[in-house]
N, C-alpha and C positions, 0 to 999 in steps of 0.2 A: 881229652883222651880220645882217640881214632877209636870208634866202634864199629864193626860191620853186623847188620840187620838182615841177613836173608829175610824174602817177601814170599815165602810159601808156596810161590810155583817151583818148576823143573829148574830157574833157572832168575836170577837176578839176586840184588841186595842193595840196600841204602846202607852210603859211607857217612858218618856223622862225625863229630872233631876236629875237622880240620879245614882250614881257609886255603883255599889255592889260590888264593893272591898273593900268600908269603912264600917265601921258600919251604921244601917240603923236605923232613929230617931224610936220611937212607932208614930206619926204623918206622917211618909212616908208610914211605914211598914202597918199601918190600913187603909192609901188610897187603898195601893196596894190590899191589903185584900177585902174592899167593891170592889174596879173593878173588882178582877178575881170574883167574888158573880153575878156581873152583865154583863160582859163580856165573862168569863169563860176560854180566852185564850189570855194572855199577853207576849206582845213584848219585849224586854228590848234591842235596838239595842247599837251597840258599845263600848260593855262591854268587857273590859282585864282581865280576871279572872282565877287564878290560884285554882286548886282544890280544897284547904282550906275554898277559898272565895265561892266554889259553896255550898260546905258543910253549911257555916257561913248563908249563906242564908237560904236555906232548910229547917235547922233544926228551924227556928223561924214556918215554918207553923206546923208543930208535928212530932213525931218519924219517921225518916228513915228508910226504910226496906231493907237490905243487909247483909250480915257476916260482923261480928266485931272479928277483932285479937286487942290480950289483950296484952301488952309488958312485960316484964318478973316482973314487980313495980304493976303489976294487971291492968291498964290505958289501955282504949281501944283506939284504933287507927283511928279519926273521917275519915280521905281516905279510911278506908276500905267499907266503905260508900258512896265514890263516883265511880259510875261504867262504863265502857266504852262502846259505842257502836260504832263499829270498822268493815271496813273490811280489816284492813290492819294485813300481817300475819309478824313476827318475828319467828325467827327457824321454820317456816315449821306451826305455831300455831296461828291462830287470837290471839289479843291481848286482843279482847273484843268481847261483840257479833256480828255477823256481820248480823243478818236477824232478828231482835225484831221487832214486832209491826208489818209486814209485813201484816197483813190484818184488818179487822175491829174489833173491841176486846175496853176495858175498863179494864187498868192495874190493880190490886187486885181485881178484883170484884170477883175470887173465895177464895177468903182468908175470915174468919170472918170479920177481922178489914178491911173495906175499903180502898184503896186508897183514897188520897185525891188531891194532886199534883202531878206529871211531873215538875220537873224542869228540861231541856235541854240544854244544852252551846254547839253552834257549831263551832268545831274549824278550819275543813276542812271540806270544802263543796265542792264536784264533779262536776265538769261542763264541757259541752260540747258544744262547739261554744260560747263561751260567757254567757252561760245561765244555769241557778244551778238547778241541779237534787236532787234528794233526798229530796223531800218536804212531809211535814208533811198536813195531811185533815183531818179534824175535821168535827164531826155533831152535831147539837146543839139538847139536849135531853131534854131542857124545850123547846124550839120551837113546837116538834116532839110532845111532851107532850099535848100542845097547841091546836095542830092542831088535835088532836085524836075526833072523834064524840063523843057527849054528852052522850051517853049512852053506848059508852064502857067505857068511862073513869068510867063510876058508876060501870062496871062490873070488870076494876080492880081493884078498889081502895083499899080493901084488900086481895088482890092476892100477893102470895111468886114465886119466881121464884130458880131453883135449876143452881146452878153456877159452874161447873167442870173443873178444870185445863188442863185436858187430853184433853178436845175438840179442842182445840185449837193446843194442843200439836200435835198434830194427824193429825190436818188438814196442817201444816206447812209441818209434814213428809210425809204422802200420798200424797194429792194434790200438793204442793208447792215443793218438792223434794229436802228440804230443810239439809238433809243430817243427819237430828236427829236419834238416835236411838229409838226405843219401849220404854218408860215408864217401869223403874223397878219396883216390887213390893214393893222394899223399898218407890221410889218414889212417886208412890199413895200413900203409904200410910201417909207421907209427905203430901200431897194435896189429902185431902178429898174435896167433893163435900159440899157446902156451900149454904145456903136461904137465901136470901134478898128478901126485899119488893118490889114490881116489881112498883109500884110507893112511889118514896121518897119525902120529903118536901125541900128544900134547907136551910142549915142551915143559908147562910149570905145573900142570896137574897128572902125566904119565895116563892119562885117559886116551883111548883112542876115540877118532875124530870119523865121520863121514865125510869127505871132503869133498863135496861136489853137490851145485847151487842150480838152479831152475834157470837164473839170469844169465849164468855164460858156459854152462857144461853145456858140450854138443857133438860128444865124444867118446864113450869108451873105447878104448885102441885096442883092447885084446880081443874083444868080439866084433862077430860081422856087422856091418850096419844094422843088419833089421833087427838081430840080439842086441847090439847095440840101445836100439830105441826102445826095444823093450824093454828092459832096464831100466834106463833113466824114467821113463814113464812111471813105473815102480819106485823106482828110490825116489823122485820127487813127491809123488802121491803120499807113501812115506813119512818125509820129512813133514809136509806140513800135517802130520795128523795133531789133532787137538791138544792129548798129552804132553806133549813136547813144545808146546807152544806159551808165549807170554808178551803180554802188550804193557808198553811202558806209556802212561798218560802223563803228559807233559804238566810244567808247571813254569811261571817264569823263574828264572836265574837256577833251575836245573843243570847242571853239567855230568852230560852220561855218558860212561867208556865200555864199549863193547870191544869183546875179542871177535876179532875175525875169524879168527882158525877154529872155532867151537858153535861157531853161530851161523844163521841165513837170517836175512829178516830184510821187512819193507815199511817204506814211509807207509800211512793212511790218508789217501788222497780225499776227504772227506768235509773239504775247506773252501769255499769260493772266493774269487779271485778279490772281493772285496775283505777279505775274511784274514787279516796281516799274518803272515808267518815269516819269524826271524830268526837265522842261528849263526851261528859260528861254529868253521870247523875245520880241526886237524885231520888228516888221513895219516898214521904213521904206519910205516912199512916193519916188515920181520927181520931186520938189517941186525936186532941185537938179540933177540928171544932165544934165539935157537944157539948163541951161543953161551956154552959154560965159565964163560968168564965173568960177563953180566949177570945172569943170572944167579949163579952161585951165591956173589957177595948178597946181590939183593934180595934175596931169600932168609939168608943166615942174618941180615940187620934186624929181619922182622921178630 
């Protein structure tokens, strides 16, 4: 039997019950669904899962964002959809990324279509003396939401915030010395800068969201630049205060889904390069969340 464990912060829960290497009933799959709505970052420990099985999963919350190879019958290839995050090198070459998420940031928030999930499957976790590095920290953005005084929240309530890939890109290679190269002109132009509502509704928990992350807001559009900065200086200070905050310490064959739309969070860079770190991973897009079609049924199965 599926049971969900809230873990006593602002924000997480261990899913216990269920094997995600089988098929997943619509009666589980719509539990799971109202928890992460209410939790926003779920456990799944001691899961065996071969990449098929992280794909099989994923693709029930909406579209996967990644390259798709087509085999030569037109069929596209659903592993090219699962992606690695790695610092381990073969021929001289990581095999996956090895520095993602490495500061505070909310994955697609510069793309139109939203992220929606993080799904993560850890296979090698790094540890030193006993104890596992590489931990994932979350901050809860309805809490943050919550906690905002009564008469800013009126002041953003329809405010857009401008969302740019390069922020982040940039701050990784300048500050972080992360080894990236400059952003090609192809590149941008690949990743334009994108608006979103700087406060959202939650589509499975009716909570309102703070919607706007340290790693690619660079924008409020209805105020002047300099109001502008001062704000977000604010709202990020903000967002990461302590309250709101929660670190997920890793474990092998953990698989963790985070919602996008309710959360900010960052790897912990706190692992040296001899130190294995291993995961697999979905990125699934807002492609079904937000509509009541999906939703509805998968709610009312739970």
């Amino acid at each position: 039997m599926l049971t969900i464990e809230p873990n006593g912060a602002t924000l997480g829960a261990t899913v216990r019950g269920v094997d995600l290497a089988k098929p997943l009933s619509d009666a589980d799959f719509g539990q799971i669904l109202k928890a992460l709505g209410d939790r926003a970052v779920l456990r799944f420990p001691d899961q065996h899962l071969e990449p098929i099985d992280v794909y099989r999963f994923s693709i029930r919350f909406g579209e996967i964002q990644g390259p798709s190879r087509v085999d030569p019958n037109g069929a596209i290839d659903p592993l090219a959809y699962v992606g690695i995050l790695s610092n381990i090198k073969e021929n001289g070459e990581y095999i996956g990324s090895p520095d993602a998420g490495q500061d505070w940031h909310t994955d697609m928030s510069y793309r139109d279509v939203r992220g929606f999930v993080n799904v993560l499957y850890g296979i090698h976790i790094p540890r030193r003396n006993g104890l596992a590095l590489g931990g994932t920290e979350f901050g809860d953005m309805a809490a943050a939401y919550d906690a905002l005084p009564g008469a800013l929240k009126l002041q953003l309530e329809n405010m857009t915030a401008t969302h740019d890939f390069e922020k982040f890109w940039e701050h990784m290679r300048q500050d972080r010395n992360s080894g990236r190269p400059a952003m090609t002109p192809e590149q941008r132009k690949r990743r334009q800068p994108v608006v979103h509502k700087l406060i959202l509704t939650h589509p499975i928990s009716g909570r309102k969201i703070l919607y706007c992350n340290p790693g690619y807001a660079t924008r409020i559009n209805e105020l002047s630049a300099s109001e502008s900065d001062a704000m977000l200086a604010f709202l990020f200070a903000h967002q990461l205060e302590m309250r709101f905050r929660h670190t997920h310490v890793w474990n092998e064959n953990d698989l963790l889904v985070w919602d996008h739309l309710s959360t900010i969070h960052r790897a912990i860079d706190d692992y040296g390069p001899d130190e294995i770190r291993l995961m697999r991973r979905c990125q699934v897009m807002a492609t079904k969340v937000f509509d009541p079609a999906f939703l509805r049924p998968a709610l009312l199965a739970a």
